[in-house]
Backbone bond lengths (Angstrom), bond angles and torsions (degrees), N, CA, C in turn:
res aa  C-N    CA-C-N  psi(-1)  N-CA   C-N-CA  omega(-1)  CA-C   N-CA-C  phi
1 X - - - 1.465 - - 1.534 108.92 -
2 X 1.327 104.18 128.95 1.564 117.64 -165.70 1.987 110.40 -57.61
3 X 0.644 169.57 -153.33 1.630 154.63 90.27 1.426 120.67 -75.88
4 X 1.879 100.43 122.58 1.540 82.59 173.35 1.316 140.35 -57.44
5 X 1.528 93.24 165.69 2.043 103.30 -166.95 1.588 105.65 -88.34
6 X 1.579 100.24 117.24 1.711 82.56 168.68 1.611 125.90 -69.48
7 X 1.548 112.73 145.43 1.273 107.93 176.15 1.098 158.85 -70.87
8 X 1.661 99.44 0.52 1.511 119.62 -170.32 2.166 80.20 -104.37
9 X 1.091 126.88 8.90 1.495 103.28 164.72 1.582 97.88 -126.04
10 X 1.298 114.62 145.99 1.030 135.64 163.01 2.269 136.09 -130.60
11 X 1.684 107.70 133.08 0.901 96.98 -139.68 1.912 95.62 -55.49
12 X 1.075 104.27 -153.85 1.832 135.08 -170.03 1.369 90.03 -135.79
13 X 1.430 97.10 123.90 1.306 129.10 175.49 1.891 106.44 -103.79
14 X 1.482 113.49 118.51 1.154 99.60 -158.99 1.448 95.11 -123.52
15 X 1.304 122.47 131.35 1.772 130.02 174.75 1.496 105.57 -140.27
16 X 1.378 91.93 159.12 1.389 115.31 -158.81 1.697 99.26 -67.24
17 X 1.352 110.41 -42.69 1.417 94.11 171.46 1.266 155.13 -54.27
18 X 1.439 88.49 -30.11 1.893 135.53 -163.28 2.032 77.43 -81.94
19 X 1.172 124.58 -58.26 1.314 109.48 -156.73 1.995 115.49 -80.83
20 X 1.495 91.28 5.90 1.855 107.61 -167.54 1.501 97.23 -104.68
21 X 1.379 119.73 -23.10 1.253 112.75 -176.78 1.359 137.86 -88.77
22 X 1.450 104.71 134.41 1.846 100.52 -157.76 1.739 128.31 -55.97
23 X 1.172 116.60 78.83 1.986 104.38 -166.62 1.554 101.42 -37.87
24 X 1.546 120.40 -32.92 1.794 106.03 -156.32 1.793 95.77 -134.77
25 X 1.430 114.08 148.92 1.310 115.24 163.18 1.591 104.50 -67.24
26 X 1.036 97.39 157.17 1.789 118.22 -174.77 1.730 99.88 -93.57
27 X 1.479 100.22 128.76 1.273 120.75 -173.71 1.490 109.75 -109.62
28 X 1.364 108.38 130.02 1.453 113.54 -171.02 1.728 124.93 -91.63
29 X 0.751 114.02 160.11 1.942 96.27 -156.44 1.250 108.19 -62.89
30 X 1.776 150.56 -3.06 1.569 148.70 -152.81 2.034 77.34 -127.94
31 X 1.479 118.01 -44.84 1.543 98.75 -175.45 1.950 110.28 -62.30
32 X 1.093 112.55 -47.98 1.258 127.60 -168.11 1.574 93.90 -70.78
33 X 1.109 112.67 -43.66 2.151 111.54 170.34 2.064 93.35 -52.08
34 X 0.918 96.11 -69.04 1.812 100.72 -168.03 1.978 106.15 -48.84
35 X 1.246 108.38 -33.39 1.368 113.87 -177.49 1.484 114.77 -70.24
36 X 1.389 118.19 -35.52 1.511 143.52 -175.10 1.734 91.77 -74.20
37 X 1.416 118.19 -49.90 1.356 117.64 -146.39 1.768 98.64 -73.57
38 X 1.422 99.82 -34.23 1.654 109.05 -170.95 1.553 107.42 -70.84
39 X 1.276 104.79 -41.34 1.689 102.85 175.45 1.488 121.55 -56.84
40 X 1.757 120.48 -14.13 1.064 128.13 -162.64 2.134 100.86 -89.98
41 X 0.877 104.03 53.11 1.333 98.54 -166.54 1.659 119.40 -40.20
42 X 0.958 140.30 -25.78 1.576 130.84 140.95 1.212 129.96 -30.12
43 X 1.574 113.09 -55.92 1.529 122.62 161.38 1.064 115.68 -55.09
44 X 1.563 128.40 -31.78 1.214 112.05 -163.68 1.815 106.83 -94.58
45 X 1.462 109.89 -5.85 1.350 126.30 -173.21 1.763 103.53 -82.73
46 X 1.300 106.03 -33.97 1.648 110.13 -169.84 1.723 94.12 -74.52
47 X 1.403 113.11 -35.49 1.808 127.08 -167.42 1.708 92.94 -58.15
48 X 1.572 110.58 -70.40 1.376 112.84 -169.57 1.926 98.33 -49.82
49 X 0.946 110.59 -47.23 1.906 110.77 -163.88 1.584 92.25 -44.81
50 X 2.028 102.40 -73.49 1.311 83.40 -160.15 1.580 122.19 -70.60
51 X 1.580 134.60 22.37 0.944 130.38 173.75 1.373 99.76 -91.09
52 X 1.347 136.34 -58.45 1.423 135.73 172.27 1.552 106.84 -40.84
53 X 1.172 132.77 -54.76 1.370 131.65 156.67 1.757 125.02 -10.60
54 X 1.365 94.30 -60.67 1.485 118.60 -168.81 1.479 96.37 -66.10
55 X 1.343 113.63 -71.78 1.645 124.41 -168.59 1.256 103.76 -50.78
56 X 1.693 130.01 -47.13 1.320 129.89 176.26 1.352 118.53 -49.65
57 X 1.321 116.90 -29.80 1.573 121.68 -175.25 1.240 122.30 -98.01
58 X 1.440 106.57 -17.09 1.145 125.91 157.02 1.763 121.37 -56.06
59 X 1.415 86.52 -94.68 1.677 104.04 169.29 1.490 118.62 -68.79
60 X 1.488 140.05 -10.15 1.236 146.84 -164.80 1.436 116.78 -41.47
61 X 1.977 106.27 -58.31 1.473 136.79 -169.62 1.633 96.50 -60.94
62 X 1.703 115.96 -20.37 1.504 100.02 -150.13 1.508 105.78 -99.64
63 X 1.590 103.91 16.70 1.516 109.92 -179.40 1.688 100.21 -127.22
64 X 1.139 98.07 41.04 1.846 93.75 168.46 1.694 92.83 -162.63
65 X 0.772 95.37 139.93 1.846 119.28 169.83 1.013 108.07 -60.93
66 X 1.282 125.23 -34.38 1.541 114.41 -175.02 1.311 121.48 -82.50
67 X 1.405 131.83 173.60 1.526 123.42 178.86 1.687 87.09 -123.78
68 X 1.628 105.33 168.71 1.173 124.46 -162.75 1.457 115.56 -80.25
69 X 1.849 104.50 -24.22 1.499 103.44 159.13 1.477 126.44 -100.69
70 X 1.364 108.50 16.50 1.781 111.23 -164.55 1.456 98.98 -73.98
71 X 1.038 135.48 127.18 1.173 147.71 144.49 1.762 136.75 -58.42
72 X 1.265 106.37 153.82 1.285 99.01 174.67 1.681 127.00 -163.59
73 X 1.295 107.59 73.09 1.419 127.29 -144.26 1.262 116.75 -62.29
74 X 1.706 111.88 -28.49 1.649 138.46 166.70 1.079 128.36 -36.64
75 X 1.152 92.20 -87.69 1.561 105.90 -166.42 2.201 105.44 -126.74
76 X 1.012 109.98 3.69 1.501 129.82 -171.25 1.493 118.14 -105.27
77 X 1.094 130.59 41.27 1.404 134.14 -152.06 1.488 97.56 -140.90
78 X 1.093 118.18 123.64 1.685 148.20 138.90 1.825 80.17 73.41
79 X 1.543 117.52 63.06 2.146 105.70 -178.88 1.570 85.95 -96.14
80 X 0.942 92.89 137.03 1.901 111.07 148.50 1.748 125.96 -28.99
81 X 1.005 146.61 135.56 1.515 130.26 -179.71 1.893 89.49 -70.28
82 X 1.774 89.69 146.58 1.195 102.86 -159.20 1.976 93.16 -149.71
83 X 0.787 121.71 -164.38 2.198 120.71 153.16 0.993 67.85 -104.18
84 X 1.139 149.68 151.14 1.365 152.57 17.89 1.659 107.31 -87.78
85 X 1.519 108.40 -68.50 1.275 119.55 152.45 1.906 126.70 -83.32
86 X 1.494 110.92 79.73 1.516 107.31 172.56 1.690 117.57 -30.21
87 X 0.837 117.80 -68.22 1.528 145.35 170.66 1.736 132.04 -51.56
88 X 1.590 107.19 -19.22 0.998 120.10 -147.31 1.240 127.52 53.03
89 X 1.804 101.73 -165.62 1.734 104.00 175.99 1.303 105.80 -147.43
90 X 1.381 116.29 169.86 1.791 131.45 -159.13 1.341 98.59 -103.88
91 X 0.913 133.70 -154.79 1.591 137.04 -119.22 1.676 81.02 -139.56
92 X 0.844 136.97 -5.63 1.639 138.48 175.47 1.444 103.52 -128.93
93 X 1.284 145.08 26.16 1.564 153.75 148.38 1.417 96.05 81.68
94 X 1.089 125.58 18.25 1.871 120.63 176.25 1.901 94.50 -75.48
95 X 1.744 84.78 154.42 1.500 93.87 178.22 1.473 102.89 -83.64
96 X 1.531 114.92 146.48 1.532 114.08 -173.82 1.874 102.75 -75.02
97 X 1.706 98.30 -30.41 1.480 97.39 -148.53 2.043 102.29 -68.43
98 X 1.488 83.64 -35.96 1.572 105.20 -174.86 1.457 97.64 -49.41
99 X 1.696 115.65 -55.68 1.764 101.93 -159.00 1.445 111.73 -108.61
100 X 1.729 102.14 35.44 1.289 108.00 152.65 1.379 117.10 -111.67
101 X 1.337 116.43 -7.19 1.454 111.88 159.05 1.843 116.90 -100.37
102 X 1.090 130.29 -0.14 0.935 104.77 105.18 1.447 159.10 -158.31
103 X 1.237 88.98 105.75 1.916 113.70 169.20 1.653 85.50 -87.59
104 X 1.915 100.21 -57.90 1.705 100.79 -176.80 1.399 120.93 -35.57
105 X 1.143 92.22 -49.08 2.011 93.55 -176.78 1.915 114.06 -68.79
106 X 1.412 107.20 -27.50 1.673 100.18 177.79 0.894 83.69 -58.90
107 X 1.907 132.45 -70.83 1.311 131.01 -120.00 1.495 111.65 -68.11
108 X 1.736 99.16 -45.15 1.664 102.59 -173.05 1.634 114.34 -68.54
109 X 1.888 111.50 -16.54 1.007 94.97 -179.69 1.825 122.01 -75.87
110 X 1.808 76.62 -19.13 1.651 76.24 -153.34 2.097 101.46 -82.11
111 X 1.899 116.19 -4.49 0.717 112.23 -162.50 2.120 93.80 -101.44
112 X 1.178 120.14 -13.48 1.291 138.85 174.83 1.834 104.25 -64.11
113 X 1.379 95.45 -52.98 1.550 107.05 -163.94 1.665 101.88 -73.48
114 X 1.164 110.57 -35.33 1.667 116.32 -173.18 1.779 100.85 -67.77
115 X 1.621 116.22 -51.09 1.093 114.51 -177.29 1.533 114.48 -53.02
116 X 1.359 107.60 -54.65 1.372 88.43 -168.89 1.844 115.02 -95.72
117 X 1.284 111.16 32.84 1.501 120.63 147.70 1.433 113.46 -71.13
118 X 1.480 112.99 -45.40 1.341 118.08 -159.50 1.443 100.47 -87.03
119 X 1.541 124.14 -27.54 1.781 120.87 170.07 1.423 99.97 -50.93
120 X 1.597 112.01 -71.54 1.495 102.57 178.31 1.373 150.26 -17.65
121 X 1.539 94.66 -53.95 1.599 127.85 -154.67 1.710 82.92 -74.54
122 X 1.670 83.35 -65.96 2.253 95.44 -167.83 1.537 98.00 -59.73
123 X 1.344 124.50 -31.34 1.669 99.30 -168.25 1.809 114.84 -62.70
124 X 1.055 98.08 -43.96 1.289 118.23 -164.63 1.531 106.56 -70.50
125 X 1.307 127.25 -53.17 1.286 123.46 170.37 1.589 115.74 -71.44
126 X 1.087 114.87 -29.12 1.790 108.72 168.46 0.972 109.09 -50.78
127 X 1.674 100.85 -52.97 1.868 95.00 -166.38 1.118 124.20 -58.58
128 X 1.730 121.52 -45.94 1.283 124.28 176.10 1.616 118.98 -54.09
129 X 1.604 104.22 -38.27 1.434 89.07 172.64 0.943 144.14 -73.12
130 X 2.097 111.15 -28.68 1.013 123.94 146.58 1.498 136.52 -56.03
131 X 1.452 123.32 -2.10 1.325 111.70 -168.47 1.635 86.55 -120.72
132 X 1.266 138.98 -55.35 0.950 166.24 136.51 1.980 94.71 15.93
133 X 1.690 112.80 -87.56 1.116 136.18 -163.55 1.392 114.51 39.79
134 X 1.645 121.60 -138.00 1.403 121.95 -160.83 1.882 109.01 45.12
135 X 1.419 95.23 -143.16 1.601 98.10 -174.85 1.486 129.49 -70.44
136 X 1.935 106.81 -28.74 1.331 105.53 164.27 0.927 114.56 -71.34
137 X 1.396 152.79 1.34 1.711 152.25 -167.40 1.369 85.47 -112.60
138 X 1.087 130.12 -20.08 1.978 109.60 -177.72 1.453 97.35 -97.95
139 X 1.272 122.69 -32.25 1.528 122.08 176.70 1.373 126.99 -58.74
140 X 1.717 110.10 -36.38 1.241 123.99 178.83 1.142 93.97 -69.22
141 X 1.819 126.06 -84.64 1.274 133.95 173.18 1.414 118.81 -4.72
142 X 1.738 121.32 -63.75 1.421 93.02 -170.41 1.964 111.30 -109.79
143 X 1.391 90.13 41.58 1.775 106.14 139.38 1.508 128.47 -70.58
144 X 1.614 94.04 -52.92 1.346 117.26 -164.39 2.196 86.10 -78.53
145 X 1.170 142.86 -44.60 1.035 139.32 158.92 1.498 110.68 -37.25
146 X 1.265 109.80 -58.56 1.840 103.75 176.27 1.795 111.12 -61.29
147 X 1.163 104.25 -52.54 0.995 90.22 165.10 2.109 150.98 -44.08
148 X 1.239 83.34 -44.31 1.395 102.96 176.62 1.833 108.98 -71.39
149 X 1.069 101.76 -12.54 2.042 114.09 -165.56 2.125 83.41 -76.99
150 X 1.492 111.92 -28.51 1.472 110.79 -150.50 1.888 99.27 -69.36
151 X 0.983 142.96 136.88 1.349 137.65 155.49 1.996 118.96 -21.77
152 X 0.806 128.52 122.84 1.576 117.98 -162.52 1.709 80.08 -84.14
153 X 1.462 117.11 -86.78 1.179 124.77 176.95 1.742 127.70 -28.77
154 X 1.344 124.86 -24.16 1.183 144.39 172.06 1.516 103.83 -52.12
155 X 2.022 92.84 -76.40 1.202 126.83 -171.10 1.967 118.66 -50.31
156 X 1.145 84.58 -28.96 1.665 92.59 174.64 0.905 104.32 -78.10
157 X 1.667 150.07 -54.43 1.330 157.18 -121.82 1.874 89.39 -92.49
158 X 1.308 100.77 -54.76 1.524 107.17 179.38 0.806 164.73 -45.47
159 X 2.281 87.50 -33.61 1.235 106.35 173.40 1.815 99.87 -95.25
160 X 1.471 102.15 -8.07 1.794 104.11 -173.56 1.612 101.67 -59.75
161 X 1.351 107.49 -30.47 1.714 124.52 -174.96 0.662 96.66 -29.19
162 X 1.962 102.73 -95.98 1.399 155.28 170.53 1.227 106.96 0.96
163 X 1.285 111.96 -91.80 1.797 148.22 -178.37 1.826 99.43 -34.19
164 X 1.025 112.86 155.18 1.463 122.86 163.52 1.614 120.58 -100.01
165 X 1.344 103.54 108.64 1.608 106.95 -170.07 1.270 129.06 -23.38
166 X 1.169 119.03 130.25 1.523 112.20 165.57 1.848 110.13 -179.25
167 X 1.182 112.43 -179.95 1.584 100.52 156.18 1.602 136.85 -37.39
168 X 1.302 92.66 -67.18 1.573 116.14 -175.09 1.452 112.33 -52.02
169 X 1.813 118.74 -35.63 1.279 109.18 -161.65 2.199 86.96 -88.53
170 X 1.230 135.80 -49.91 1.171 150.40 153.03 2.056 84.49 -0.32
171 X 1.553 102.12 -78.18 1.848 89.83 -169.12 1.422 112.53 -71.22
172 X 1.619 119.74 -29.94 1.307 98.42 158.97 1.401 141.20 -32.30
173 X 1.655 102.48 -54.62 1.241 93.74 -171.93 1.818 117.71 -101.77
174 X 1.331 123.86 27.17 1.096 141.28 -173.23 1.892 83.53 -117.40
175 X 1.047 132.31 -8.18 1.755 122.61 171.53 1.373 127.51 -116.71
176 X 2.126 94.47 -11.66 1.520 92.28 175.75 2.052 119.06 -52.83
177 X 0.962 104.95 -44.81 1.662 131.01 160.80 0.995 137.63 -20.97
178 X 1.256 88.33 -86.82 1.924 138.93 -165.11 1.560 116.55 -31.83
179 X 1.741 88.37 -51.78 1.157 103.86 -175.14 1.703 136.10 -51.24
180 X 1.756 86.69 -22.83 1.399 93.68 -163.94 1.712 121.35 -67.82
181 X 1.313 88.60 -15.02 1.843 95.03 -178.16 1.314 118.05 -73.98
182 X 1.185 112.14 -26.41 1.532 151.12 158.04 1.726 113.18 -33.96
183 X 1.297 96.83 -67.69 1.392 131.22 -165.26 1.614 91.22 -73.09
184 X 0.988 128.39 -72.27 1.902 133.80 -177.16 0.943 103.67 -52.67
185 X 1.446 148.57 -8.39 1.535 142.96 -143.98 1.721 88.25 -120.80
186 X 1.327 103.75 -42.27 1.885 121.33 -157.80 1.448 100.12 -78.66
187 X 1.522 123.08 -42.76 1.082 137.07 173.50 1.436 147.44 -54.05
188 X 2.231 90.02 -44.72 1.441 101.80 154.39 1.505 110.67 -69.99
189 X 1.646 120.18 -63.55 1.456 100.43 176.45 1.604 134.30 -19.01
190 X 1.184 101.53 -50.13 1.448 110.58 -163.59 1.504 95.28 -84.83
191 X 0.916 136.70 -43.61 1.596 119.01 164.45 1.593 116.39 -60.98
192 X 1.097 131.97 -25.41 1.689 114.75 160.00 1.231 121.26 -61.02
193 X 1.702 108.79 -43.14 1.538 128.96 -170.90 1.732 118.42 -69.53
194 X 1.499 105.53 -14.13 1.567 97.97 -161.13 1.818 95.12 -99.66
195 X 1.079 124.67 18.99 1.229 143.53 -173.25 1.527 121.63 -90.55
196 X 1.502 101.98 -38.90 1.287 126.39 -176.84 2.009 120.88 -59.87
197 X 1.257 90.85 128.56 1.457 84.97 160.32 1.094 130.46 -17.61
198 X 1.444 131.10 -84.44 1.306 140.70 -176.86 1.612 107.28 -57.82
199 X 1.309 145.43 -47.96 1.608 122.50 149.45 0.837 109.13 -38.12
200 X 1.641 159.26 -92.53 1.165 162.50 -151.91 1.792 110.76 -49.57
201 X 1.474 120.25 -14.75 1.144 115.17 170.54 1.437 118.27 -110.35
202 X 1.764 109.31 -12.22 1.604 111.53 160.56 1.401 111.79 -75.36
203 X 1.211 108.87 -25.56 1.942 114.91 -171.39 1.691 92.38 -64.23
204 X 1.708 130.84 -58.38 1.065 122.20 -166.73 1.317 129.94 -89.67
205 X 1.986 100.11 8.74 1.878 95.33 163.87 1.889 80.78 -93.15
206 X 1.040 160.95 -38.51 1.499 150.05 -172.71 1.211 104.92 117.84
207 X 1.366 120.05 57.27 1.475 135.81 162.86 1.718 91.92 -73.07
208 X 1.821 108.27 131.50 1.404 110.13 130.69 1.144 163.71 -36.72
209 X 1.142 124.70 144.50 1.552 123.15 -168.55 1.506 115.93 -66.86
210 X 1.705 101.92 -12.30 1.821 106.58 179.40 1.256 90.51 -107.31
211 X 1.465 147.68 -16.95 1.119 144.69 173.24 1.883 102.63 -71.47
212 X 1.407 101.65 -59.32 1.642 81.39 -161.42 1.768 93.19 -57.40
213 X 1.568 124.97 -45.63 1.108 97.33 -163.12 1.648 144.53 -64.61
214 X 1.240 99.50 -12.55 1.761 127.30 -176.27 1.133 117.14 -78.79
215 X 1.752 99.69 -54.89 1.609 123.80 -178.73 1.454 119.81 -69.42
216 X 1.647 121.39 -41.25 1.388 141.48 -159.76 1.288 105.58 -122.69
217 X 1.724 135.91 -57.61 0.990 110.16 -144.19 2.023 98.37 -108.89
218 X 1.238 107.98 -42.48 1.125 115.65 -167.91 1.940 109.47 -59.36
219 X 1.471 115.51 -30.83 1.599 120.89 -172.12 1.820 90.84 -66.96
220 X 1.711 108.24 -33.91 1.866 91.77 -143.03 1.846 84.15 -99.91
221 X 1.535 111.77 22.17 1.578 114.76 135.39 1.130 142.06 -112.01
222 X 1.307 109.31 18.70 1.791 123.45 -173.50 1.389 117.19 -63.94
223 X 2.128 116.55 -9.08 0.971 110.80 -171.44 1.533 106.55 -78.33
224 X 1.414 115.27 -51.73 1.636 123.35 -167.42 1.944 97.97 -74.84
225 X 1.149 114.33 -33.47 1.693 113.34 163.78 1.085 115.92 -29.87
226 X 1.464 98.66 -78.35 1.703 108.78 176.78 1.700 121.19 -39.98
227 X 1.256 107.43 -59.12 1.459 119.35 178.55 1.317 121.47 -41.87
228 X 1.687 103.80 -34.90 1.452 107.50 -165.86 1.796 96.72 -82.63
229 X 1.392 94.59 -24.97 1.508 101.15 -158.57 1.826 102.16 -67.48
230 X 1.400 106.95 -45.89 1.360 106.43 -177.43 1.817 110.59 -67.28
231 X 1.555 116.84 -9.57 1.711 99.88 -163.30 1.912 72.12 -105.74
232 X 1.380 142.46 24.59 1.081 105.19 -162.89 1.559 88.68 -103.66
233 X 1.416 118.62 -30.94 1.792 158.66 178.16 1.676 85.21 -30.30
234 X 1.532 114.04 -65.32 1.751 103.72 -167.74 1.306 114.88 -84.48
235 X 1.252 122.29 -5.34 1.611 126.71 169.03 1.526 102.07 -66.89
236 X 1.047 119.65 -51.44 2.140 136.49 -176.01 1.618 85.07 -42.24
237 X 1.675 98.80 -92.61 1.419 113.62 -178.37 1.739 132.81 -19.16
238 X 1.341 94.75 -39.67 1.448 113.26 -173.05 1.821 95.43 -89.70
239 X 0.773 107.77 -45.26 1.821 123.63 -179.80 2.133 96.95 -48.66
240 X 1.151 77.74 -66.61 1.603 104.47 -171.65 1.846 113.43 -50.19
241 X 1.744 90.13 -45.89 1.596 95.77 165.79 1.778 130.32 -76.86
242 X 1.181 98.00 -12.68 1.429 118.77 178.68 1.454 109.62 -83.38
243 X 1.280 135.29 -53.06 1.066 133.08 145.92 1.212 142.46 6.20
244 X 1.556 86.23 -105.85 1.521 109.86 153.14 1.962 111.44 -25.59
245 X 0.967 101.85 -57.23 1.323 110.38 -141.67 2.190 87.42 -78.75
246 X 1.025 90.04 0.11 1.871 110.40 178.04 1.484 100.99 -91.03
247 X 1.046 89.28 -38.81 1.775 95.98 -171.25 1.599 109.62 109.58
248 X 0.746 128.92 -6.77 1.494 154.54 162.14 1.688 126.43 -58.64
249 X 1.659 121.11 -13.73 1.073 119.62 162.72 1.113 129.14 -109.16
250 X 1.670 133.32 -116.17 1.132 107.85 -164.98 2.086 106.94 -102.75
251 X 1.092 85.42 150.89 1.458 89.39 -166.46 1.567 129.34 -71.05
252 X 1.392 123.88 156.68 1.355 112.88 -173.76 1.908 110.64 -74.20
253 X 1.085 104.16 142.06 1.383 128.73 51.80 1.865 107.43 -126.95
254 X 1.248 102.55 15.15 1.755 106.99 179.16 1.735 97.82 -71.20
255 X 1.484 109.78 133.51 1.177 100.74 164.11 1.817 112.09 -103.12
256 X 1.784 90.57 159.64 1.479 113.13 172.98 1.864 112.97 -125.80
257 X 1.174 106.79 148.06 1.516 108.74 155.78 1.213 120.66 -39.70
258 X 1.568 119.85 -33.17 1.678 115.14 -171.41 1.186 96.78 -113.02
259 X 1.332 127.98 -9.24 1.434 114.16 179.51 1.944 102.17 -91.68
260 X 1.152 124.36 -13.59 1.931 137.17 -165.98 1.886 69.47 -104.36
261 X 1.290 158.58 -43.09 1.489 123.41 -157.85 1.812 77.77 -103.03
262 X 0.818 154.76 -13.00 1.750 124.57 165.13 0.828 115.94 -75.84
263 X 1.830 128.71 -22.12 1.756 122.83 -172.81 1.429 82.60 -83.11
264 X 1.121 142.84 -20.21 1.062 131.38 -155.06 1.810 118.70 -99.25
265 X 0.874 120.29 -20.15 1.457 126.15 179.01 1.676 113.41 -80.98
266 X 0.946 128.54 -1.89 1.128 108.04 158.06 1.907 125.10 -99.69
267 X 1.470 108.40 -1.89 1.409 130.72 165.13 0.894 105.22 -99.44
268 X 1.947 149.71 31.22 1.577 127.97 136.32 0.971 92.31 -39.99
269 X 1.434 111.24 -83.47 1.643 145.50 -121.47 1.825 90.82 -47.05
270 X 1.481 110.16 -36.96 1.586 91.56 -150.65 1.850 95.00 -94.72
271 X 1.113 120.13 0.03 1.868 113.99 141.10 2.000 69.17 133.96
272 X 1.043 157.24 19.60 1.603 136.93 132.83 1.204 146.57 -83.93
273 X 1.518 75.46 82.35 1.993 112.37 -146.80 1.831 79.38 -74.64
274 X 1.343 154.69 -31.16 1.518 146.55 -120.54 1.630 81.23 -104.83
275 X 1.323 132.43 -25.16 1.355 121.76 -154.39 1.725 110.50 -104.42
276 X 1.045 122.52 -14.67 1.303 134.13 143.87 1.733 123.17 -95.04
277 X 1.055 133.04 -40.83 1.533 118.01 159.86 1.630 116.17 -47.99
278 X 1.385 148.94 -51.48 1.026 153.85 -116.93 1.852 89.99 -94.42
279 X 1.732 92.90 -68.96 1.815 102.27 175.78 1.766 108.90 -58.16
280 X 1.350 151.47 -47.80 0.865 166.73 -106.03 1.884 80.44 -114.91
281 X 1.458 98.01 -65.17 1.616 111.51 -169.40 1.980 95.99 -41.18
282 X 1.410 95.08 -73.12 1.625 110.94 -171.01 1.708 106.48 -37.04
283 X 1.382 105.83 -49.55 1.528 104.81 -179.38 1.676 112.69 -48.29
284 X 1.779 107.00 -58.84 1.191 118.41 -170.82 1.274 116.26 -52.40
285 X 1.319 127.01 -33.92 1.530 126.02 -161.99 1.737 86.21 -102.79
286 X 1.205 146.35 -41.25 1.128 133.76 179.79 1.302 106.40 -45.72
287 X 1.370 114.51 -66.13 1.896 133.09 167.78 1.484 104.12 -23.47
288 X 1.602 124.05 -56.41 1.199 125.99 -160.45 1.853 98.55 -89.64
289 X 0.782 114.45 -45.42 1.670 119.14 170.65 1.754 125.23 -38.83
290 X 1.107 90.75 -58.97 1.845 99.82 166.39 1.444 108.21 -70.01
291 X 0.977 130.53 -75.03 2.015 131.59 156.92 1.506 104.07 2.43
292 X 0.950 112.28 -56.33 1.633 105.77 -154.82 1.751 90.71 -109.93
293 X 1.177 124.06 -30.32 1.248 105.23 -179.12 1.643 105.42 -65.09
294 X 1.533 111.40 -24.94 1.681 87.34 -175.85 1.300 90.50 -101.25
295 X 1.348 153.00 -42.42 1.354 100.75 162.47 1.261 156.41 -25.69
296 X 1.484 97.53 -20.13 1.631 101.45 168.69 1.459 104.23 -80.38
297 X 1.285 121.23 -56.38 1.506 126.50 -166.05 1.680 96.85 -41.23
298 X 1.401 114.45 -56.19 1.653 118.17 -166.87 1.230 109.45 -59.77
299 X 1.384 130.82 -34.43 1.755 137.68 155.51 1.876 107.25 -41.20
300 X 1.788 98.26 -61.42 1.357 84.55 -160.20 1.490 116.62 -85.45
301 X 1.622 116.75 -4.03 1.111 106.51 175.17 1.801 113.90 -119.85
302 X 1.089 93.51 62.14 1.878 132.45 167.57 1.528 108.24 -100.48
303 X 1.231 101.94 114.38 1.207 93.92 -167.38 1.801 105.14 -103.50
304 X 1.621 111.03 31.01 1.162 114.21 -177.81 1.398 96.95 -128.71
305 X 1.239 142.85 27.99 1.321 176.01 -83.38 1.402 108.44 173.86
306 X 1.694 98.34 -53.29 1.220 108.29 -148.83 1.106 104.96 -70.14
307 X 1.718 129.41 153.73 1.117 145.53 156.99 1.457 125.92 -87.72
């Protein structure tokens, strides 16, 4: 005697079709990276910052009358943020708000431009050394070892000497370096990667050595590339603000974040607290914005993550 069937279950009817048919579109590893990245709502909070960032430093100057070096020796000296002045003003009647956007615009340029010197520099020499190996891969390698032995912070200060002030020499010497983390990162990849099947079957139709690396090896590392590339952006910035703030970057009357918090520290004390918080603020949350945005990226483009 059979046992009755309870009624709240019922069997599964199973056909060949029913089991061939797709429940979900197929997600490709950069959509399913972008899908991961949005769920990360921190990441996606640092993304919006530094985009508001950008546009602010961009367009910022073009919503105040004032310019970033206008002065105002009169009656314009050390005011409180107010509408007239959002931001207040410094001790020479400049608007704070104006030449903190841009400090933003030196900084991101000069911390944008450094990064992707050093993608370049490191992609290209990783790869070769990494794909390359034997004796030229130990030769390159312990360059980049001599190199790395040099003081990073030293080495900048020296050539800031040397060099004749300006932007350009600032990324110079924030890339003589830089690169090298770059370079070790590109290198291990490409020594796991040149292993693979698919190298080993471009090598024997007579793919090139700029082919396998462009075509094959360097794309199926774009994940840890990228990553490095976005945490390398607040090292520049932070580099760049440190500087400055040495006296060592770019010179007045251009303003910077680190150059507006050195004029600025000796006027806490006397209660013009607005002229060091304001740049200090922008730095900090920029600092914290890139941080967590590539932490997200390094979450979502894990490919052991993946679901």
């Amino acid at each position: 005697m059979e046992p009755a069937m309870n009624p709240r279950f019922q069997p599964v009817v199973r056909s060949e079709r029913a089991m061939e048919q797709i429940r979900r579109p197929h997600l490709s590893y950069w959509r399913d990276s972008w899908r991961r990245l949005r769920q990360n709502v921190l990441a996606m909070l640092g993304l919006i910052f530094i985009v508001m960032i950008a546009i602010l430093s961009i367009f910022g100057p073009m919503l105040s009358e004032y310019e970033y070096n206008e002065q105002n020796l009169q009656t314009g000296r050390n005011l409180a943020p107010s509408a007239e002045h959002w931001f207040g003003t410094d001790d020479l009647g400049r608007d704070v708000f104006v030449r903190v956007c841009e400090g933003g615009r030196i900084s991101l340029t000069i911390g944008l431009a450094a990064a992707l010197i050093d993608l370049i520099i490191g992609v290209i020499y990783g790869g070769i050394a990494g794909y390359r190996g034997g004796r030229t891969g130990e030769v390159m390698m312990r360059i980049v070892d001599v190199l790395w032995g040099l003081p990073y912070l030293l080495t900048v200060i020296l050539l800031l000497v040397i060099l004749p002030p300006g932007m350009g020499t600032i990324i110079i010497a924030l890339t003589v370096t830089g690169w090298l983390n770059m370079a070790r990162l590109v290198r291990g990849q490409v020594l796991q990667l040149k292993e693979q099947e698919y190298v080993l079957a471009a090598q024997t139709l007579g793919a090139t050595t700029a082919r396998l690396l462009f075509k094959h090896l360097i794309p199926n590392a774009m994940g840890p590339i990228i990553i490095m590339l976005t945490l390398t952006v607040p090292s520049a910035i932070f580099a760049e603000s440190f500087l400055s703030f040495l006296g060592l970057g770019v010179q007045a009357p251009v303003a910077s974040w680190g150059t507006m918090i050195n004029d600025s520290l000796v006027t806490v004390l006397s209660g013009e607290w607005w002229r060091l918080f304001f740049p200090a603020l922008f730095l900090c949350l920029t600092m914290l914005a890139f941080n967590a945005f590539g932490d997200g990226l390094r979450d979502a483009l894990d490919p052991k993550l993946r679901k």
